[in-house]
PyMOL Python script that loads the backbone (N, CA, C, O; Angstrom):
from pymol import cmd

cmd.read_pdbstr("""\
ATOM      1  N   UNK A   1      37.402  84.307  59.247  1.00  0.00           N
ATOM      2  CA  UNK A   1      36.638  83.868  58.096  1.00  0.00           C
ATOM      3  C   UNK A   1      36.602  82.347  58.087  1.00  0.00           C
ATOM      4  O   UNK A   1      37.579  81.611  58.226  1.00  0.00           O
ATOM      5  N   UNK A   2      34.946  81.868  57.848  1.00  0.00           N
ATOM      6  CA  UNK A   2      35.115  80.365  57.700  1.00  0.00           C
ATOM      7  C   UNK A   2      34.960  79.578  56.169  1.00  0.00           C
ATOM      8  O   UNK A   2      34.806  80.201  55.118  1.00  0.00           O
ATOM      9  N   UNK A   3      35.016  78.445  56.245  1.00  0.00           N
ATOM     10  CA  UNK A   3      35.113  77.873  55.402  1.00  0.00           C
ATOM     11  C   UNK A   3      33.383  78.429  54.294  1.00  0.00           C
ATOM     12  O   UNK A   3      32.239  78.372  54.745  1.00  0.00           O
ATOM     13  N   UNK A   4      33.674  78.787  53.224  1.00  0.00           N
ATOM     14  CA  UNK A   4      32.570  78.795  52.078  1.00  0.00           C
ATOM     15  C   UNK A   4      31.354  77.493  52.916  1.00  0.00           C
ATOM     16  O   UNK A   4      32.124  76.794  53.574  1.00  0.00           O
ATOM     17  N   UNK A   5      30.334  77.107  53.068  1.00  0.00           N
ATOM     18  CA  UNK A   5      29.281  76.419  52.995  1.00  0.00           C
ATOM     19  C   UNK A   5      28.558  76.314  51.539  1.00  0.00           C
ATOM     20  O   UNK A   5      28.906  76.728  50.433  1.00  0.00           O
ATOM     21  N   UNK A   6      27.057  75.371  52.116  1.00  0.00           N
ATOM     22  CA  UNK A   6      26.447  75.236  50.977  1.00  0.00           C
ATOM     23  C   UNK A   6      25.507  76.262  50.618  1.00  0.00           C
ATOM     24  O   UNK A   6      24.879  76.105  49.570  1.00  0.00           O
ATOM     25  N   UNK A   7      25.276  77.442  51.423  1.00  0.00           N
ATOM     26  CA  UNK A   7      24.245  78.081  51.464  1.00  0.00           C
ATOM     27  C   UNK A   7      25.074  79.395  50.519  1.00  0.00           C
ATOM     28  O   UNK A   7      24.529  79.870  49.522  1.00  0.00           O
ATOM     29  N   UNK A   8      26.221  79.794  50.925  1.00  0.00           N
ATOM     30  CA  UNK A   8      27.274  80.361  50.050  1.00  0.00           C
ATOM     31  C   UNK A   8      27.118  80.313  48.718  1.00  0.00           C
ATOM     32  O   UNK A   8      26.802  81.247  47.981  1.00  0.00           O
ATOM     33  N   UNK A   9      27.440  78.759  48.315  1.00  0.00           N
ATOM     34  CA  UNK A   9      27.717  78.452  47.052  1.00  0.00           C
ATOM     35  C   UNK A   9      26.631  78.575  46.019  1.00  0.00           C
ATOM     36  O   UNK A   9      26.779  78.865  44.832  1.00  0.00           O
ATOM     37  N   UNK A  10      25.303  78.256  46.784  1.00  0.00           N
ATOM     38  CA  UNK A  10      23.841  78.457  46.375  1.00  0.00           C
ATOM     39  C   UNK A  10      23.820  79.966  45.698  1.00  0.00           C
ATOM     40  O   UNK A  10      23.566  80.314  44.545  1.00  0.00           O
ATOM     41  N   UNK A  11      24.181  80.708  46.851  1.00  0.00           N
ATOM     42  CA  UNK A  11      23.911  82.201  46.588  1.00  0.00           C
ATOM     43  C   UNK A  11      24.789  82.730  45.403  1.00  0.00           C
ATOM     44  O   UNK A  11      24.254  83.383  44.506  1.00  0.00           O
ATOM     45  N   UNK A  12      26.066  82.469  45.388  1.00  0.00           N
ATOM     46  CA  UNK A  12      26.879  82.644  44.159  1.00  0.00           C
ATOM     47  C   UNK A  12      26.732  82.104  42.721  1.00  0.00           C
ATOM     48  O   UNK A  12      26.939  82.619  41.622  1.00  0.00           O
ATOM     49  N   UNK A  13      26.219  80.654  43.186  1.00  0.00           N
ATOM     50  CA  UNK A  13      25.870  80.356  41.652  1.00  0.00           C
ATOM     51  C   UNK A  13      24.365  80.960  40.898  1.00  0.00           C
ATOM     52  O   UNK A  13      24.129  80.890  39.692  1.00  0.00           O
ATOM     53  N   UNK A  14      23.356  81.615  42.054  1.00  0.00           N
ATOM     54  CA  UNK A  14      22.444  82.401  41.968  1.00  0.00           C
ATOM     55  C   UNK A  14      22.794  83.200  41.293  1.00  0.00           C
ATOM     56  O   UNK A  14      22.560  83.088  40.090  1.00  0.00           O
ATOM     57  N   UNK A  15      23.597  84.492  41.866  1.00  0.00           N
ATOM     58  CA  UNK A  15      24.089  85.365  41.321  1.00  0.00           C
ATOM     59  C   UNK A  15      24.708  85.630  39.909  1.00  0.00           C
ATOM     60  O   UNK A  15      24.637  86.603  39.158  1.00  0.00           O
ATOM     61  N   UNK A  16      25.381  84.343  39.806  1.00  0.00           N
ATOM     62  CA  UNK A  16      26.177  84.028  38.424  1.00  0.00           C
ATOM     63  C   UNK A  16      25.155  84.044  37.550  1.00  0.00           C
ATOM     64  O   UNK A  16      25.071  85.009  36.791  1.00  0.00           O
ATOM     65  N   UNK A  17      24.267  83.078  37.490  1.00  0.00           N
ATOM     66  CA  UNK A  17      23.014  82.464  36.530  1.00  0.00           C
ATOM     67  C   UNK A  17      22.788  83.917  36.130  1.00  0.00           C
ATOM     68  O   UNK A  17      23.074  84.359  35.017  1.00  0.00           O
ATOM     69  N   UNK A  18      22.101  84.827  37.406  1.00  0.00           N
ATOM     70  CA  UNK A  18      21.564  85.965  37.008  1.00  0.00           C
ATOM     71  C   UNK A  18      22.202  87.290  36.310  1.00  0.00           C
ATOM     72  O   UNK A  18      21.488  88.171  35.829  1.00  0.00           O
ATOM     73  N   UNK A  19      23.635  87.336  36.306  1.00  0.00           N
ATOM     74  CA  UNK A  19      24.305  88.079  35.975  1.00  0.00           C
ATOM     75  C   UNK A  19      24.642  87.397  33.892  1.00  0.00           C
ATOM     76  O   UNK A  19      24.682  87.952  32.794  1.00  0.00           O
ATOM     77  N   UNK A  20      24.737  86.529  34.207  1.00  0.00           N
ATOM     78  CA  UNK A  20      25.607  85.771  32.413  1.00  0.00           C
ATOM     79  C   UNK A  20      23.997  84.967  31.620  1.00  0.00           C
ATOM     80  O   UNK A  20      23.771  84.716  30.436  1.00  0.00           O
ATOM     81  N   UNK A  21      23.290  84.788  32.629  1.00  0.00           N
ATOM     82  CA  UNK A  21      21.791  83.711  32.052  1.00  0.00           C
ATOM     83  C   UNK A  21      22.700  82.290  31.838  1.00  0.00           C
ATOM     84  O   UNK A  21      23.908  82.066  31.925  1.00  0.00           O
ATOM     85  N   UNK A  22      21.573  81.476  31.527  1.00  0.00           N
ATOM     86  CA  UNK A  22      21.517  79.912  31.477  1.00  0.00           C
ATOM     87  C   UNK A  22      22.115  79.702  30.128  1.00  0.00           C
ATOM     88  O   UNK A  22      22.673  78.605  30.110  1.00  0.00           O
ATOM     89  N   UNK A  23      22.206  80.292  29.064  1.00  0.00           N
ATOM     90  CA  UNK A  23      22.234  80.041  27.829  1.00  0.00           C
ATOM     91  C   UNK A  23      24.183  80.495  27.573  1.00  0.00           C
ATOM     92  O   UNK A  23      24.771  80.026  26.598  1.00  0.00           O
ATOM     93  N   UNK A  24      24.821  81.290  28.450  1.00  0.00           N
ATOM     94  CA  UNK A  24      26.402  81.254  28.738  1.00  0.00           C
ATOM     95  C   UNK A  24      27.007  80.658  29.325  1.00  0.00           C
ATOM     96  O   UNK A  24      28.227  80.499  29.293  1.00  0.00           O
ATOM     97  N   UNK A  25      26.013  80.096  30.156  1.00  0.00           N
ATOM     98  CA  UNK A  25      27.116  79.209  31.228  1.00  0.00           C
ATOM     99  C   UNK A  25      27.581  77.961  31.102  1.00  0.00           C
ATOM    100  O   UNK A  25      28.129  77.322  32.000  1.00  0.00           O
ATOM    101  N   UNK A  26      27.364  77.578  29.943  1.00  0.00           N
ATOM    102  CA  UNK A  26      28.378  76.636  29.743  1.00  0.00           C
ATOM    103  C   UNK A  26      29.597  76.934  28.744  1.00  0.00           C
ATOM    104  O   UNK A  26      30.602  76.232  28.635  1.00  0.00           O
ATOM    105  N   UNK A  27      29.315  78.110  28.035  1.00  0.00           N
ATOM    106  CA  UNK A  27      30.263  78.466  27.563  1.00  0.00           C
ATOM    107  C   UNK A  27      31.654  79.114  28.593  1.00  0.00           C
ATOM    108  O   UNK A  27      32.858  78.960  28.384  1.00  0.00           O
ATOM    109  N   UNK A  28      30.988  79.853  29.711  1.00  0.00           N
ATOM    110  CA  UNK A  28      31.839  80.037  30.359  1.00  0.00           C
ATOM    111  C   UNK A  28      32.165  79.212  31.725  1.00  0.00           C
ATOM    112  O   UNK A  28      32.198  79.734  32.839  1.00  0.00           O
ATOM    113  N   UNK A  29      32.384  77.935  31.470  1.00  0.00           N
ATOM    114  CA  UNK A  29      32.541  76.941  32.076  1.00  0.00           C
ATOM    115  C   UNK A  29      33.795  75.912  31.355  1.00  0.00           C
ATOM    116  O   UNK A  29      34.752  75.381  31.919  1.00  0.00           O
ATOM    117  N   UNK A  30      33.323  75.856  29.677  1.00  0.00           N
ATOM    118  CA  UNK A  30      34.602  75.453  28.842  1.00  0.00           C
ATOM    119  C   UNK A  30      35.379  76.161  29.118  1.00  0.00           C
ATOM    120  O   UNK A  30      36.289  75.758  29.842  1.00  0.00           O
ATOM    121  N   UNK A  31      35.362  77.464  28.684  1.00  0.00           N
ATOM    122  CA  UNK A  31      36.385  78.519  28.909  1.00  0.00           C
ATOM    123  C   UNK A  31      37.471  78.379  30.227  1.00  0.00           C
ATOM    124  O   UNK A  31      38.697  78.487  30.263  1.00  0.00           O
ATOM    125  N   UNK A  32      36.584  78.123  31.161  1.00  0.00           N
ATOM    126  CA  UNK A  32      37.414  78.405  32.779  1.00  0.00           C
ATOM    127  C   UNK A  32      38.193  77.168  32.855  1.00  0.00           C
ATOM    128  O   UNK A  32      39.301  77.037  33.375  1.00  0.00           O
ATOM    129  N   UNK A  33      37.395  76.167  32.204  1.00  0.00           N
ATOM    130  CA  UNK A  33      38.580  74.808  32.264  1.00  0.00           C
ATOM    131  C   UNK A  33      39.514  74.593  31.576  1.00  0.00           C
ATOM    132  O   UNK A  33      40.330  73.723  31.881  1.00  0.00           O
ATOM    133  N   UNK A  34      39.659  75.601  30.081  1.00  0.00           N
ATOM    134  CA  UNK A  34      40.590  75.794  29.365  1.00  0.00           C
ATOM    135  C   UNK A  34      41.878  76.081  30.120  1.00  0.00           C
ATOM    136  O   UNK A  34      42.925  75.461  30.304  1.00  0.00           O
ATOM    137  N   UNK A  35      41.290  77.513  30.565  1.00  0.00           N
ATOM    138  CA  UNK A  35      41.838  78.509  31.277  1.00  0.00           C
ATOM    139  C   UNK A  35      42.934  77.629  32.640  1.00  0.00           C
ATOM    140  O   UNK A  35      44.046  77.971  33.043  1.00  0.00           O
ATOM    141  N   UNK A  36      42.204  76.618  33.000  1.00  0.00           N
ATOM    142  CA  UNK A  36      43.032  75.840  34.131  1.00  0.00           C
ATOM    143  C   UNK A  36      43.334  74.877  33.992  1.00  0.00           C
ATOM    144  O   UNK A  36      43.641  74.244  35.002  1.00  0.00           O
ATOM    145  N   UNK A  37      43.423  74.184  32.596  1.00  0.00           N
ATOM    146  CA  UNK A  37      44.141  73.454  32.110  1.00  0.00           C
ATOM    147  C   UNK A  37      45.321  74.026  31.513  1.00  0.00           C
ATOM    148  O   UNK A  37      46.182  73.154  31.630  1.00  0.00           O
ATOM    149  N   UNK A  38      45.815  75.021  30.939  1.00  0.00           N
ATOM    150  CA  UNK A  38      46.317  75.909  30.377  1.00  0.00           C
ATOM    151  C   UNK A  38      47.732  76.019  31.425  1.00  0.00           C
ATOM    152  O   UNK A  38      48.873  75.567  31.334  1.00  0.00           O
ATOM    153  N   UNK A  39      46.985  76.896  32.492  1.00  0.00           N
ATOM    154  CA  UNK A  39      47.775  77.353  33.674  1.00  0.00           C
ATOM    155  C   UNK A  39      48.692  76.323  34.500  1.00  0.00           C
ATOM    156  O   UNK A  39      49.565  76.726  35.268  1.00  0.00           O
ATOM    157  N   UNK A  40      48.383  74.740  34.246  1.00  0.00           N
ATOM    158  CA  UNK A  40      48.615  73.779  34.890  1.00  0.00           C
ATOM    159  C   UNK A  40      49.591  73.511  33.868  1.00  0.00           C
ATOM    160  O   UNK A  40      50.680  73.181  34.338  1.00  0.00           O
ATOM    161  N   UNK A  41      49.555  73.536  33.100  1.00  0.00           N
ATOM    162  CA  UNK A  41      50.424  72.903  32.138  1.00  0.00           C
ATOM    163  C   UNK A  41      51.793  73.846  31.728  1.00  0.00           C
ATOM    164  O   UNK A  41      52.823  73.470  31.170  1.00  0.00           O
ATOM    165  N   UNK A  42      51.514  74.862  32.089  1.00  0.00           N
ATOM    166  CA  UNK A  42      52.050  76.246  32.554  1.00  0.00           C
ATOM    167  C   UNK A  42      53.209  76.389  33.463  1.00  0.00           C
ATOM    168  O   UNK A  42      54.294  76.965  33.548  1.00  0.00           O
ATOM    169  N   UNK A  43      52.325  75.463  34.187  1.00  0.00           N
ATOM    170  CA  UNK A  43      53.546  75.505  36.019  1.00  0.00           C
ATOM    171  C   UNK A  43      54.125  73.943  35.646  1.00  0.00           C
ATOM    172  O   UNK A  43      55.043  73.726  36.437  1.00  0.00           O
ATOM    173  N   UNK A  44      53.962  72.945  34.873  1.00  0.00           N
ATOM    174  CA  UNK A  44      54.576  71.844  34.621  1.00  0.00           C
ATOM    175  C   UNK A  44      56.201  72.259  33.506  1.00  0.00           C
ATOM    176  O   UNK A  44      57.345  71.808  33.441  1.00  0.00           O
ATOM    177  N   UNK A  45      55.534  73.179  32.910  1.00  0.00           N
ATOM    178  CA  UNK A  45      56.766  73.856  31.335  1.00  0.00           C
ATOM    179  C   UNK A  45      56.033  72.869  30.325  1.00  0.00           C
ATOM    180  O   UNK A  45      56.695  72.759  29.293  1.00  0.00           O
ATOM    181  N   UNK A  46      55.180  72.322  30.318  1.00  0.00           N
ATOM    182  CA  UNK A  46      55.268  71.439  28.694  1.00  0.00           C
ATOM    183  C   UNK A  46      54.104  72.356  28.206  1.00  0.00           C
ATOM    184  O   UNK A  46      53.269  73.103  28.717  1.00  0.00           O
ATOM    185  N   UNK A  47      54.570  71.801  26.600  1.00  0.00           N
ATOM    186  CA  UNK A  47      53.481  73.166  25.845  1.00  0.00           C
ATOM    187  C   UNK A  47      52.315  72.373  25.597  1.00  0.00           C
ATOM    188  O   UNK A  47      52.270  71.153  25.756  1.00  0.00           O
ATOM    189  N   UNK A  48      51.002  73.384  25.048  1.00  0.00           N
ATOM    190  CA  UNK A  48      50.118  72.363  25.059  1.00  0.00           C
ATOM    191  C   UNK A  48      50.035  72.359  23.405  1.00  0.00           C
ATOM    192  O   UNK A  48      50.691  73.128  22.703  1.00  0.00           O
ATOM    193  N   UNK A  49      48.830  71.049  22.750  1.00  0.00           N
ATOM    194  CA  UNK A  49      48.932  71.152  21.761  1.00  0.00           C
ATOM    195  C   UNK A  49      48.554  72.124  20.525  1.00  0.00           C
ATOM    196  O   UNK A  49      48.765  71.857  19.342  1.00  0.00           O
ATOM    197  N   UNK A  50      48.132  72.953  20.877  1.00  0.00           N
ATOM    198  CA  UNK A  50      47.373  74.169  20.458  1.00  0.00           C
ATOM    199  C   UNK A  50      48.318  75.254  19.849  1.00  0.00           C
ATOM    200  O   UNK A  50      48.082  75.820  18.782  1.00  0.00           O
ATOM    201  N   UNK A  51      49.620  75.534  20.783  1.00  0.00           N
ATOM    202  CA  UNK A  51      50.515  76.199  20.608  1.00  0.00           C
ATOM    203  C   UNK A  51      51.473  75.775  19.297  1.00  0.00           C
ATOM    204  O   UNK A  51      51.665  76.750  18.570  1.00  0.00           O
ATOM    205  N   UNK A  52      51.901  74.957  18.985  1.00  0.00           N
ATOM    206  CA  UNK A  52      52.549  73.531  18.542  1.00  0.00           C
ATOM    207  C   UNK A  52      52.476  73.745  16.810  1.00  0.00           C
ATOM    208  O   UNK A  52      53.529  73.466  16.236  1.00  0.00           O
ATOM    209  N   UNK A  53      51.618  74.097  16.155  1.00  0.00           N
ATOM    210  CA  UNK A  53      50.793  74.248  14.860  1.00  0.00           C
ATOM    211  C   UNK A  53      50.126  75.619  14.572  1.00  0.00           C
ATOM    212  O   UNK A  53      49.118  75.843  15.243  1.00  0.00           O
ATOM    213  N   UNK A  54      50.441  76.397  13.855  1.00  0.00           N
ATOM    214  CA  UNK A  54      49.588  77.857  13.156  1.00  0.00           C
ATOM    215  C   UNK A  54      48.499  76.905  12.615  1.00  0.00           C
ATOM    216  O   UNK A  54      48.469  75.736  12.233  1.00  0.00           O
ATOM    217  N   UNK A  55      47.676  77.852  12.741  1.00  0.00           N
ATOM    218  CA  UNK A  55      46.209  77.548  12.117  1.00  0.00           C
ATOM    219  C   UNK A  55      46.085  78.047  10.542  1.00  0.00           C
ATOM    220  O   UNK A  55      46.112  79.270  10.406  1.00  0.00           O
ATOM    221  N   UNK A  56      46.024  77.685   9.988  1.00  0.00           N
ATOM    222  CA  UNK A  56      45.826  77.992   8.726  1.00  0.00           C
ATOM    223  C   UNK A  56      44.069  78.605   8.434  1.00  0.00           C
ATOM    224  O   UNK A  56      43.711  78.938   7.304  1.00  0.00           O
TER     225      UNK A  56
END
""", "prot")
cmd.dss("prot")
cmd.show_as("cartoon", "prot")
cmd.util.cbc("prot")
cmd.orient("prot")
């Protein structure tokens, strides 16, 4: 197996668009960076600020 290309990435983000539409994908784009900001901070041990405070 080789490395992903650009013709790859084309086709996947094709796929994506067509599967979620234009009007989610940035929602699920915040989300995924949450998501890996989260996880990073995760494998460091510090909490993030979110956790920290109940929401009222």
């Amino acid at each position: 197996m080789g490395r992903i290309g650009f013709s790859e990435l084309l086709l996947i983000l094709i796929v994506v668009l067509l599967l979620f539409g234009a009007k989610r994908l940035p929602e699920i784009g915040a989300s995924l960076g949450k998501a890996i900001r989260e996880f990073q901070l995760a494998l460091k041990g510090e909490k993030s600020d979110d956790q920290g405070t109940p929401k009222s």
